[in-house]
C-alpha positions in Angstrom: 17.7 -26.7 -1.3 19.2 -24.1 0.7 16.6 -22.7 3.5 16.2 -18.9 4.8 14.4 -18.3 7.8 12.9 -14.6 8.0 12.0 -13.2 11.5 10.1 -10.1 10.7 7.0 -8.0 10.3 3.9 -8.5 8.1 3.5 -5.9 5.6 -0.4 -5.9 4.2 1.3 -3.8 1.5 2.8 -6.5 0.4 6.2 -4.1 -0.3 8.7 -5.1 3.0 8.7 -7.1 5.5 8.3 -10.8 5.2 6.7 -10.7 1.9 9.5 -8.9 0.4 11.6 -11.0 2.2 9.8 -14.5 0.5 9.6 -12.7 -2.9 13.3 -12.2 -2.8 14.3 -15.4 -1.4 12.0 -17.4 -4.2 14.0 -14.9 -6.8 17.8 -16.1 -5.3 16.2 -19.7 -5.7 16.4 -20.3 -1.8 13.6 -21.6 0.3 12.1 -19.1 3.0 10.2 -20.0 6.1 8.9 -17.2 7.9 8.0 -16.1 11.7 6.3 -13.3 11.9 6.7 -10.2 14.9 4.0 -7.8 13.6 0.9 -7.7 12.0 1.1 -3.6 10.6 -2.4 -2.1 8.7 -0.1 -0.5 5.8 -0.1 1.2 2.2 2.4 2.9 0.3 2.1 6.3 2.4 1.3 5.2 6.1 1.3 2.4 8.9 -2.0 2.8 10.4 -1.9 0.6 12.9 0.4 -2.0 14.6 -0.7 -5.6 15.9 2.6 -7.1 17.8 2.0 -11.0 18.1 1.6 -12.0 21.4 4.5 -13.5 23.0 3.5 -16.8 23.5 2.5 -17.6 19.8 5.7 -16.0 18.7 7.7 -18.2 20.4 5.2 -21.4 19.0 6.2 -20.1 15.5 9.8 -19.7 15.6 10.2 -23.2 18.2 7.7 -25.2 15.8 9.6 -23.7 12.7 13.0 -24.6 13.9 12.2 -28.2 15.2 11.8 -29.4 11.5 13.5 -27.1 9.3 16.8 -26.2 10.0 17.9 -22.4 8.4 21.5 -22.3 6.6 21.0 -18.4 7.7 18.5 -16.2 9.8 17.6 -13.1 8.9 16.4 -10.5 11.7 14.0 -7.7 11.0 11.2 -6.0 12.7 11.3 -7.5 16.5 9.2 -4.3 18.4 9.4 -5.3 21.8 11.3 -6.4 24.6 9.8 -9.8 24.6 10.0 -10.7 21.5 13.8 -9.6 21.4 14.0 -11.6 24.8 12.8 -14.8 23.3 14.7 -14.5 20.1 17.8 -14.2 22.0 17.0 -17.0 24.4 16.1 -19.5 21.1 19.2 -18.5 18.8 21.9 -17.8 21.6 23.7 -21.2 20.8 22.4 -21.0 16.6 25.5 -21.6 14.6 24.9 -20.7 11.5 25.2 -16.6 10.0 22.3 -14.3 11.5 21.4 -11.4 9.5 20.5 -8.3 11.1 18.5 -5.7 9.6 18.2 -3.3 12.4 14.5 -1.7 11.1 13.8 0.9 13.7 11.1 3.0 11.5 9.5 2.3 8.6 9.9 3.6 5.0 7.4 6.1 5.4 8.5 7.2 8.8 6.5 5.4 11.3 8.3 4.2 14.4 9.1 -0.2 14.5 10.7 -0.9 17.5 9.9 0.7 21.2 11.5 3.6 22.7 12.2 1.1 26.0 13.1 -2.0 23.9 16.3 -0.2 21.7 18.7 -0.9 24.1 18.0 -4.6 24.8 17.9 -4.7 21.3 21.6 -3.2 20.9 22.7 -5.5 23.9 20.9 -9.0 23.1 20.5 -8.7 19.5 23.9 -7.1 17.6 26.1 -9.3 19.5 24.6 -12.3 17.5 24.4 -10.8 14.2 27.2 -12.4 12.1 26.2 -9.1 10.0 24.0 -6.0 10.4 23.3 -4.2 7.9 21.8 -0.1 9.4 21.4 2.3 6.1 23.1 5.8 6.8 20.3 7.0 9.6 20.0 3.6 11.2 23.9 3.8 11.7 24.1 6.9 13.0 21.0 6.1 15.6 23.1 3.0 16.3 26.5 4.6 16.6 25.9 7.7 18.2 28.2 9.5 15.3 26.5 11.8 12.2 28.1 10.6 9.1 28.5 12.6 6.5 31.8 11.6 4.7 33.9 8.5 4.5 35.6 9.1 7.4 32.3 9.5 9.7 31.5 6.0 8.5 34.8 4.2 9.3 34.3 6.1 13.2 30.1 4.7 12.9 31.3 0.9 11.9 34.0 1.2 14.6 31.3 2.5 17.0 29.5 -0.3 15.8 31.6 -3.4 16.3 32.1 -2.1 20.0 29.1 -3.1 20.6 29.5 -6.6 19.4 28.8 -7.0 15.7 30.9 -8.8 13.6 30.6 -7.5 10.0 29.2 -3.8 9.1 27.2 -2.4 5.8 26.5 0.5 6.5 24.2 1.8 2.9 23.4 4.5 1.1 26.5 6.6 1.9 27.8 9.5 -0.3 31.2 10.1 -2.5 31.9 13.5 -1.6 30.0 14.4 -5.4 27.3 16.4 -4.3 25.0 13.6 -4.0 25.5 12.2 -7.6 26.9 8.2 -6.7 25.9 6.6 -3.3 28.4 4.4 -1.4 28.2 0.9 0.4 30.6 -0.2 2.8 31.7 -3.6 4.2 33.9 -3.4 7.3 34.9 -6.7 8.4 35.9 -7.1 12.0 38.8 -9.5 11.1 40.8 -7.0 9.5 41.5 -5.5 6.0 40.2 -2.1 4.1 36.8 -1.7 3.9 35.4 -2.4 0.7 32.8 -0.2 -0.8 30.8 -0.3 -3.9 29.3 2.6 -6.0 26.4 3.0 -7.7 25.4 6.6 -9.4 22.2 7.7 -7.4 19.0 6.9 -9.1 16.8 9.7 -9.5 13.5 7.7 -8.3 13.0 9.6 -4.6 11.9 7.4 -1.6 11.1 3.7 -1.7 9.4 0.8 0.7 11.3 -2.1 0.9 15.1 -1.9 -0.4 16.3 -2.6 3.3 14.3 -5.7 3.7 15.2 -6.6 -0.4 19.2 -6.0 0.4 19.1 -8.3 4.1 17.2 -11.2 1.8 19.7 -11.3 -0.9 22.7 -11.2 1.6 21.0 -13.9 4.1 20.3 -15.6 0.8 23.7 -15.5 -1.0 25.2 -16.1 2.5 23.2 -19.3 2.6 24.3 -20.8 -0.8 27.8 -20.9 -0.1 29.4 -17.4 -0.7 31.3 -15.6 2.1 30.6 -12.1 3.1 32.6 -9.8 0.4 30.8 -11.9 -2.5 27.5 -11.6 -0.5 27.7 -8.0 0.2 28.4 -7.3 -4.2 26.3 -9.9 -5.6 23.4 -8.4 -2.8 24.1 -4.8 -3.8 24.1 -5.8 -7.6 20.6 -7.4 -7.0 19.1 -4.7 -5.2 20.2 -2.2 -7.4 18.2 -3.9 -10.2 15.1 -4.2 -7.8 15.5 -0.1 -7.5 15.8 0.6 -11.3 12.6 -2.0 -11.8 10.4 0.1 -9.1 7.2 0.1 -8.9 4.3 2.7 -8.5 1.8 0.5 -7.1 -0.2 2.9 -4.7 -0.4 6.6 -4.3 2.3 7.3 -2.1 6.3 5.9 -2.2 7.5 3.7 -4.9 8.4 -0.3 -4.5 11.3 -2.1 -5.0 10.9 -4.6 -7.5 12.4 -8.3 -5.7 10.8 -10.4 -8.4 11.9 -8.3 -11.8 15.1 -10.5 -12.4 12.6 -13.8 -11.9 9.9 -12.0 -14.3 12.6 -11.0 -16.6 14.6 -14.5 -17.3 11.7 -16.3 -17.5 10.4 -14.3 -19.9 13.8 -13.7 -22.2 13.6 -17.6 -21.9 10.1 -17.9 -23.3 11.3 -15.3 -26.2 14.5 -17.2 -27.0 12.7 -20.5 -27.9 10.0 -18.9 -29.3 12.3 -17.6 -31.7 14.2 -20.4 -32.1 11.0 -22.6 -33.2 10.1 -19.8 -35.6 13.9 -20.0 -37.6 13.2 -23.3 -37.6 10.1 -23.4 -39.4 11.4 -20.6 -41.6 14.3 -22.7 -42.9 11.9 -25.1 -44.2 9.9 -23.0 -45.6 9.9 -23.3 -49.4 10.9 -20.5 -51.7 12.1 -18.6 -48.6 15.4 -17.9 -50.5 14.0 -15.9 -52.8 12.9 -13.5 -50.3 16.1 -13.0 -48.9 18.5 -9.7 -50.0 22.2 -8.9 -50.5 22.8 -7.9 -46.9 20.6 -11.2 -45.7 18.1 -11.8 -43.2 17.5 -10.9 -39.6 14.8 -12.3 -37.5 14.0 -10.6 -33.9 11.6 -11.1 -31.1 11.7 -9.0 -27.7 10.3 -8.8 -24.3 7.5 -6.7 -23.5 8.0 -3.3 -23.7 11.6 -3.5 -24.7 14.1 -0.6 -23.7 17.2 -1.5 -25.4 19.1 -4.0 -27.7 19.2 -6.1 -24.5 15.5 -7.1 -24.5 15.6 -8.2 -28.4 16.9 -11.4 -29.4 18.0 -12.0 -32.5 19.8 -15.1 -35.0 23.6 -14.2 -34.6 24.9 -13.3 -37.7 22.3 -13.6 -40.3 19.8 -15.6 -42.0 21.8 -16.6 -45.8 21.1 -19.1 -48.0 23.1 -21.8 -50.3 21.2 -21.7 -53.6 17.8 -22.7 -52.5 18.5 -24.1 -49.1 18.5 -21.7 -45.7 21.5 -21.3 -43.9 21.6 -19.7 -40.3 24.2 -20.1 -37.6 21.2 -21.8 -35.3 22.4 -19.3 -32.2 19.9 -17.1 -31.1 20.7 -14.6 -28.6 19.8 -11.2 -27.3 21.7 -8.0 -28.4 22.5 -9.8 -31.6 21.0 -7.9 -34.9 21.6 -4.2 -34.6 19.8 -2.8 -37.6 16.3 -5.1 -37.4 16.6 -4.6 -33.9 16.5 -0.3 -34.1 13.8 -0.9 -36.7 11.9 -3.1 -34.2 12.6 -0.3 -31.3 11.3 2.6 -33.6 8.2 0.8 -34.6 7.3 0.1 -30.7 7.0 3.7 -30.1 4.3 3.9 -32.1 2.9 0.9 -31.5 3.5 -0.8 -27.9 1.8 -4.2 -29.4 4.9 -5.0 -32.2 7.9 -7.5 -30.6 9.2 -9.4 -33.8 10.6 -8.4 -37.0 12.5 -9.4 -40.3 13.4 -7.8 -43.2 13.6 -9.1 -46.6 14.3 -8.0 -50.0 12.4 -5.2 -51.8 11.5 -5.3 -55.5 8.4 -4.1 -57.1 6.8 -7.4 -57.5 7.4 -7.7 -53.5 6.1 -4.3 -53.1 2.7 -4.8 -54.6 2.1 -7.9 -52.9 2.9 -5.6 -49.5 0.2 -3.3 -50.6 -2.4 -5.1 -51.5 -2.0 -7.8 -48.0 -1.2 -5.1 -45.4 -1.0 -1.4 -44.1 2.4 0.0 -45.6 4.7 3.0 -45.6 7.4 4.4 -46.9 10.6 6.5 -46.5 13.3 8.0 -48.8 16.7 7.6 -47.2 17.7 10.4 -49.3 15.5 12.4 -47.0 17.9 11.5 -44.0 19.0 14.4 -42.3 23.2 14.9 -42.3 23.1 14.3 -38.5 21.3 11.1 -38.5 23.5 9.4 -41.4 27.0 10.0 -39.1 25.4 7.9 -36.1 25.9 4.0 -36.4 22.6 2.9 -36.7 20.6 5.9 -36.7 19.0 5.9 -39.8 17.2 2.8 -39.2 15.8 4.5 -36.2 14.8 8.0 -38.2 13.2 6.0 -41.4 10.9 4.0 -39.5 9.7 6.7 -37.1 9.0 8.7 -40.1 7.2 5.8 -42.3 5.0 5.4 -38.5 4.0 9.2 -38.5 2.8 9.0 -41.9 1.3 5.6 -41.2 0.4 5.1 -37.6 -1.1 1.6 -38.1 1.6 0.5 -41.0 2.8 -3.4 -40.5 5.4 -3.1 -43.0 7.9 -0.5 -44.0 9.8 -0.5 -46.8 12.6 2.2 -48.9 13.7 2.3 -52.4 17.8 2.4 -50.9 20.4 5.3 -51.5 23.9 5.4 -52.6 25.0 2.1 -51.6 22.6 1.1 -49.9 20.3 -1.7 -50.1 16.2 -1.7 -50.8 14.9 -2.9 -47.9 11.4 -4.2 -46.5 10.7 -5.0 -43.1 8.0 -6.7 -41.5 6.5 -6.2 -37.9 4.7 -8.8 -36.2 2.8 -8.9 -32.3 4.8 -12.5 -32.2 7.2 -14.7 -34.6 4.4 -16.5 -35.5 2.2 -13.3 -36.6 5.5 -12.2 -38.4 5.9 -16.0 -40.6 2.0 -15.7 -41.4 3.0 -12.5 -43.3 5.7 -14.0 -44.9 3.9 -16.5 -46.3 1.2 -14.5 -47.9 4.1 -12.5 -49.6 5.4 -15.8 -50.7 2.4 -17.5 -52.2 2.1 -14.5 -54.0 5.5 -13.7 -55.3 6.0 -17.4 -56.4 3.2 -17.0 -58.7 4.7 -14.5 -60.4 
């Protein structure tokens, strides 16, 4: 397994510093060790006090931690003092392997993290080793002397920059010249080439705690598992820009970037996928299924909590058929895969947050009164579809549900009668597949009666 070390600040906040750091490491699937500069009192709006460790048990930490476990990259953050920076430079000065430097010289909410008297041994002893720093736009203009407020400024910053010894640049957080809409990075490389920049439209989400320590992480980690420094810096800025879109609200003041959403969110797409999977299965051998299956055929679906698109529901590709009294389904479940049960399954969750599987099947009247007499029901006319809604693929599924769930806000099933061309249809809500099977079983025993 690859190993990280971090060199950094505690954060009792639990947002930055070497906590964000292990949180993102254990995301990128790299091992972390940790040696730790600062001990900071600290919520969401303030730093209220500052404990450096003393010098002597710094140096214990990062000697002890380095006589066993061996980094494939070091990442620098918080260092505070001269002799801390004094006996990182001593310990590393013949280290090999890439050091990250995140050059943290306040916090996220504005208080100060490195000493007035201690920046420029920092800029003499500590970017000279960096085999990348990685300043935002007001750390690189402290650093480079130059106010950057275009492309230009920042080629002028990096080149300010690399005089002073580093050896890669990304400089963050820059702008495109369109009033503030996208925001730029930039890699400058000191062996040559164009810079390469990436852009991401600005997310409307204000300040957050973190991102800088999230970003150096990713890179040290990505760095570490094999990838040079233009993959590093994209697949990095790809992660950190889900981290920002998944931010938090945790305490009353600044959001927090979200490190461990992509761990929460694959491990939890997995759990859905063969969840599902086990529920088509046991609905294939379920007797007298066919006969509940209509024209169009069968979709089953299952999403993650609190699902915002077609990308959080999983679905059978193609559909659920059946050869004469047999079940047929391709067996492939993925997400994104059944557009109409999927809408349904996205109206109904409006109205209640609880609902993540569906399926629809046939709708007769025999089917009908076994619906009403087992569970809450409602229904909509799709001739009452408004002109607007019919034109949009996809939209009417939407507009008939929400308006069987305002008439019914605790229905479980909603059904329709059809339209021109179009197809009777019940569907069947569910907290899980599981909840969803149970209910098609009570409409079977029944219906097979008849």
């Amino acid at each position: 397994m690859k190993k990280v070390m971090t060199i950094a600040g505690s954060d009792s906040s639990a947002g930055a510093g070497i906590q964000a750091d292990i949180k993102t490491f254990s995301a990128l699937g790299v091992y972390g060790t940790t040696v730790i500069t600062t001990l900071t009192a600290q919520n969401t709006s303030t730093i209220s006090d500052i404990l450096v460790v003393p010098s002597k048990f710094f140096k214990d930490q990062l000697v002890t931690t380095l006589e066993d476990i061996k980094p494939d990259v070091i990442k620098i953050g918080v260092l505070y003092s001269k002799s801390i920076i004094n006996i990182v430079k001593n310990i590393l000065k013949n280290y090999k392997n890439p050091i990250v430097v995140d050059p943290v010289l306040y916090s996220g909410t504005g208080i100060k993290l490195l000493e007035d008297d201690s920046y420029e041994q920092f800029q003499k002893e500590i970017i000279p080793m960096s085999y990348v720093i990685t300043p935002n736009l007001k750390e690189a203009e402290f650093i480079s002397k130059i106010r950057i407020s275009n492309k230009r400024d920042m080629t002028r910053a990096a080149s300010a920059i690399f005089r002073l010894g580093a050896s890669n640049i990304i400089i963050k957080g820059g702008h495109d010249g369109t009033r503030d809409r996208n925001v730029l990075d930039f890699l400058f490389k000191r062996k040559g080439g164009q810079p390469e920049q990436i852009l991401h439209e600005r997310l409307k989400i204000g300040e957050t705690h973190g991102t800088g320590c999230n970003f150096s992480a990713a890179l040290a980690s990505f760095l570490a598992k094999g990838y040079d420094i233009s993959e590093s810096f994209a697949l990095a800025n790809s992660y950190v820009y889900e981290t920002l879109k998944n931010s938090i609200k945790i305490g009353n003041g600044v959001l927090v970037s979200n490190p461990l959403y992509h761990m929460y969110n694959n491990s939890e797409k997995y759990k859905v996928l063969i969840e599902l999977q086990d529920s088509v299965t046991s609905l294939e051998k379920m007797t007298n299924f066919f006969q509940l299956i209509p024209e169009t055929k069968t979709n089953f679906v299952y999403s993650t909590e609190k699902p915002k698109n077609f990308g959080d529901v999983a679905g059978v590709l193609g559909r659920i058929t059946n050869l004469g009294i047999n079940i047929r389904t391709p067996n492939i479940i993925q997400f994104g895969s059944s557009i109409h049960v999927s809408n349904a399954l996205l109206a109904a969750t409006k109205f209640n947050s609880l609902f993540r599987s569906a399926i629809n099947i046939r709708n007769n009247q025999n089917i009908i009164k076994i619906c009403e007499n087992s569970f809450r029901c409602s229904k909509y006319s799709r001739r009452n579809e408004p002109e607007e809604s019919k034109k949009i693929e996809g939209s009417s599924i939407k507009w008939g549900v929400s308006e069987a769930f305002k008439k019914e806000l605790k229905a479980e099933l909603v059904y329709h009668d059809g339209d021109l061309g179009k197809e009777p249809m019940v569907i069947l809500f569910g907290y899980n597949p599981k909840d969803v099977l149970d209910k098609v079983k009570i409409i079977l025993q029944g219906y097979v009666k008849n």
